[in-house]
C-alpha positions in Angstrom: 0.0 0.0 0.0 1.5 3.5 -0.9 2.3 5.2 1.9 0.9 9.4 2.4 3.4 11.7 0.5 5.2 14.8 2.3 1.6 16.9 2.0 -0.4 14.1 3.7 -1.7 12.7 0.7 -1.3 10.5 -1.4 1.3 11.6 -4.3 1.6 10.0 -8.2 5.0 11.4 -8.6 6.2 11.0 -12.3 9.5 11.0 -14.9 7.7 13.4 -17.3 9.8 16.7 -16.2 12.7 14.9 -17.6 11.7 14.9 -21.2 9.5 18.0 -20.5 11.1 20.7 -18.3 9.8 24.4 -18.4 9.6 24.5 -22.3 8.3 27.8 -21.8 8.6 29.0 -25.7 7.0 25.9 -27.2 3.9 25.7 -24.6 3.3 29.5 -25.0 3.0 28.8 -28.7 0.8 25.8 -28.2 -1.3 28.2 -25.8 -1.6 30.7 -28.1 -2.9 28.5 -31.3 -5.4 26.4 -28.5 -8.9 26.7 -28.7 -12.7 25.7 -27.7 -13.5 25.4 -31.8 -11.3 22.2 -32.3 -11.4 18.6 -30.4 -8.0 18.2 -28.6 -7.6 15.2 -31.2 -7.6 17.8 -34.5 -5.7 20.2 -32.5 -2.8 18.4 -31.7 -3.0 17.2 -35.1 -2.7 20.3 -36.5 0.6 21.3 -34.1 2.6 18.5 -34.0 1.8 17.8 -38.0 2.1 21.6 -39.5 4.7 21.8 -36.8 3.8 25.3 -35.5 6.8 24.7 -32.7 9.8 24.5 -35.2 11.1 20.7 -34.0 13.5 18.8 -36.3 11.3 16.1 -35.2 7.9 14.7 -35.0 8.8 12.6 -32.2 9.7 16.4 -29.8 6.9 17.8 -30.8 4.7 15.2 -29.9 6.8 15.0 -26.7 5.7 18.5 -26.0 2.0 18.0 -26.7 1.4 14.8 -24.8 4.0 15.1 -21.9 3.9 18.7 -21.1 0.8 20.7 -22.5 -1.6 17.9 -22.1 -0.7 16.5 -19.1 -0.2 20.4 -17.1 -2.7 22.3 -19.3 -5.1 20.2 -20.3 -5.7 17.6 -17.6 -3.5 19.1 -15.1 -5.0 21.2 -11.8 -6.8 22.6 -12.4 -7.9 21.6 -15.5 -7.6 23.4 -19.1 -5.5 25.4 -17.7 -4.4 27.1 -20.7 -7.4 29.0 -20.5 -6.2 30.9 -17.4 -2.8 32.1 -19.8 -4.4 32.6 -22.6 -6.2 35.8 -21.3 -2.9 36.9 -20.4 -1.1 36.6 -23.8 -4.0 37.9 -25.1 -3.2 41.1 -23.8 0.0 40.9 -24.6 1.5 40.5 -20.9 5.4 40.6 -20.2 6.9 37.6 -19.9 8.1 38.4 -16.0 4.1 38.7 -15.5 3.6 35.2 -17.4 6.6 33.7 -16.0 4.8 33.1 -12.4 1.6 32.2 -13.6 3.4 29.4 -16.4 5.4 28.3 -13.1 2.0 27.9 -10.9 0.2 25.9 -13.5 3.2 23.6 -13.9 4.1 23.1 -9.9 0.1 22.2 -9.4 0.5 19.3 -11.9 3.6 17.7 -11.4 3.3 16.9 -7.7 6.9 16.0 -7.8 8.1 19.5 -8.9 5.1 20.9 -6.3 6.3 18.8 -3.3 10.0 19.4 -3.6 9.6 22.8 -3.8 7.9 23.0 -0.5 9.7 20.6 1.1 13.2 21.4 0.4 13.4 24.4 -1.7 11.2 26.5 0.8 13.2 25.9 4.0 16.6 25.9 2.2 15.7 29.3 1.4 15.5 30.6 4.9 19.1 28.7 6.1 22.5 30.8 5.2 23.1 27.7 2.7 21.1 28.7 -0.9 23.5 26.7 -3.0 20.9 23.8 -4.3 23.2 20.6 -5.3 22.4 17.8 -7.6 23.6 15.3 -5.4 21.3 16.3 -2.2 18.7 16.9 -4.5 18.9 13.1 -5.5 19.0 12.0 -2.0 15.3 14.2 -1.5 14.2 12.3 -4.6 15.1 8.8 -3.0 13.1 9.7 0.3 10.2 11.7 -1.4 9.7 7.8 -3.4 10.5 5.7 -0.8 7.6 7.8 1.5 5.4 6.9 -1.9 6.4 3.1 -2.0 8.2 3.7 -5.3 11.4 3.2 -6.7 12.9 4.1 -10.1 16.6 3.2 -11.6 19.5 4.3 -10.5 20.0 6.1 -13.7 16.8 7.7 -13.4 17.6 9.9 -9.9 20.0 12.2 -11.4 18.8 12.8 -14.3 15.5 13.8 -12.6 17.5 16.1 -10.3 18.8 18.0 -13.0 15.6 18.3 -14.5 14.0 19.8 -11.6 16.8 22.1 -10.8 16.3 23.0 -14.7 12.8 23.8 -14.7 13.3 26.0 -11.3 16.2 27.3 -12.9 14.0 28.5 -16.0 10.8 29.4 -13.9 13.3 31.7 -11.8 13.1 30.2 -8.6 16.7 29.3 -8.8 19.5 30.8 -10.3 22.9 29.8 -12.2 24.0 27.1 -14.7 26.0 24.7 -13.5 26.2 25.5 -9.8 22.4 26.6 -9.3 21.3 28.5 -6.0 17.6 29.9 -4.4 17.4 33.6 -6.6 16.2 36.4 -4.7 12.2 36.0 -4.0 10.2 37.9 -7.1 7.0 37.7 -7.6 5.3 41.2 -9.9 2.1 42.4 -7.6 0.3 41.7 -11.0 1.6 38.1 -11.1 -0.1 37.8 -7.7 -3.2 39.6 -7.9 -3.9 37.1 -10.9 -2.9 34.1 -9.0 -5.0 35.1 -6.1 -8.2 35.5 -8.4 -7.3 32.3 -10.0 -7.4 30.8 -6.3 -10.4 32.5 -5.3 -12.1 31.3 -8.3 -11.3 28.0 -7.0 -13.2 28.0 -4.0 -10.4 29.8 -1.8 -11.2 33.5 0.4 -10.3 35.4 3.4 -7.7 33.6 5.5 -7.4 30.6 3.6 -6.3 32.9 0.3 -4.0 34.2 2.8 -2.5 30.4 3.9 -2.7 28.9 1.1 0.2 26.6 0.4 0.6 27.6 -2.8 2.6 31.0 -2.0 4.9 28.9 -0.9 5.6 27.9 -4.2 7.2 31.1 -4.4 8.8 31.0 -1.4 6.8 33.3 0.4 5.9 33.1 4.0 2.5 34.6 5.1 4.1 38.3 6.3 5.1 38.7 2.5 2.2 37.3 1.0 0.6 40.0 3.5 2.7 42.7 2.1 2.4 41.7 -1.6 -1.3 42.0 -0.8 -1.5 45.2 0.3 0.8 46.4 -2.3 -1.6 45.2 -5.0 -4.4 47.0 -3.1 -2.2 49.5 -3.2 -2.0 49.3 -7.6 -5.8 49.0 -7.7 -5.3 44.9 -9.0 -8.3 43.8 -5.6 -9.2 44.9 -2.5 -7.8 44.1 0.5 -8.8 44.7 4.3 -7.3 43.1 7.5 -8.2 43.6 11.1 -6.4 40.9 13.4 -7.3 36.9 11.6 -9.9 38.5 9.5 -9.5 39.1 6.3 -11.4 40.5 3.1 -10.1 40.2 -0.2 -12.4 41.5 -3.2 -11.4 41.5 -7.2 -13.3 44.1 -9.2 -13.8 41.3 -12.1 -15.9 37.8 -12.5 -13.5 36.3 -15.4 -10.2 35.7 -16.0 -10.5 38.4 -19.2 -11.5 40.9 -16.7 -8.9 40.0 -14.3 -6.2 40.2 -17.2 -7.7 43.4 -18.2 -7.7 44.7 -14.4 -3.7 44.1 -13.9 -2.3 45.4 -17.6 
């Protein structure tokens, strides 16, 4: 029987970030050429056979479709995802406002990248050591498995490590190439204010916006997430009163169009 992962649940955790990693360019593409008029079926057709992302091969792009965009953006958490960017490129959003929001979508579907970040990533950050290593990044692997009743190959581990310090490395958690370390915590008020009205549009006000685990993604610890709040009260992206535990957090918009609209 599998044993409760490091969230106290039960955790899936996958290979797929190997092959996959951030691909940031190729799934913005894909999310920009998705939409509601086509079955996924003719739609994927249509990228990986026109080849819209550019690959030498048909065998990457399909790569791309099936183990990173369908997987994190199509039946990922929450599910069709790429509506929540799409909005955003529509309006043509920077990329250090897209960045986060890529990142989120990505962390809440591989559970792997999700727990590791928390787990390790998180309190390394507060400890005078930011220097992330391959080789103790292997040894969290090991454990985070072993605590799921799995085990892969030896010659899986590292080159899963890599992968994850890779994809952090791209989605700007960490920083450097081949000695990689925690990057200073940046996350754009607008970035937030959009991830927060993506959270409260699934299910999640007042304090429990506040808590949620999923600022930690970001390293942030509840007096930042706090400050970032007031700050995009501050820019007009919600509304936000506190007075002791209470809290009341408003967004002057119903859809994630309006929301896009509010922020740029």
């Amino acid at each position: 029987m599998r044993q409760k992962g490091l969230l106290g649940v039960n955790r899936d955790y996958t290979a797929r970030l190997q092959k996959g990693g951030a691909v940031l360019n190729e799934i913005r593409m894909i999310v920009r050429n998705w939409t509601n008029n086509e079955s996924w079926e003719e739609q994927s057709r249509r990228i990986i056979e026109d080849n819209i992302l550019g690959k030498k091969s048909i065998s990457r792009a399909k790569d791309v479709y099936s183990r990173v965009f369908l997987h994190r953006f199509l039946k990922g958490n929450p599910p069709e995802a790429w509506k929540i960017v799409r909005v955003l490129e529509d309006v043509n959003a920077p990329l250090e406002i897209l960045t986060p929001v890529y990142y989120w979508i990505t962390a809440r579907s591989d559970e792997l990248l999700y727990d590791f970040v928390i787990n390790d990533i998180m309190p390394r950050s507060r400890s005078h050591d930011q220097t992330v290593r391959v080789e103790e990044t292997a040894a969290w692997l090991k454990n985070a498995l072993a605590g799921q009743g799995q085990k892969w190959a030896d010659s899986v581990i590292p080159k899963m490590s890599r992968a994850l310090l890779a994809a952090l490395r791209d989605f700007g958690i960490l920083e450097g190439a081949a000695k990689k370390k925690i990057a200073p915590i940046f996350l754009p008020a607008e970035s937030f204010a959009y991830l927060a009205f993506t959270l409260s549009k699934l299910g999640k006000s007042g304090a429990s916006l506040i808590n949620h685990p999923d600022w930690n993604l970001f390293l942030m610890g509840k007096p930042l997430v706090e400050r970032i709040f007031v700050e995009a009260h501050q820019k007009g992206f919600l509304r936000y009163d506190a007075a002791g535990n209470i809290y009341r957090i408003e967004f002057d918009a119903d859809t994630y169009k309006e929301m896009a609209d509010v922020i740029s």
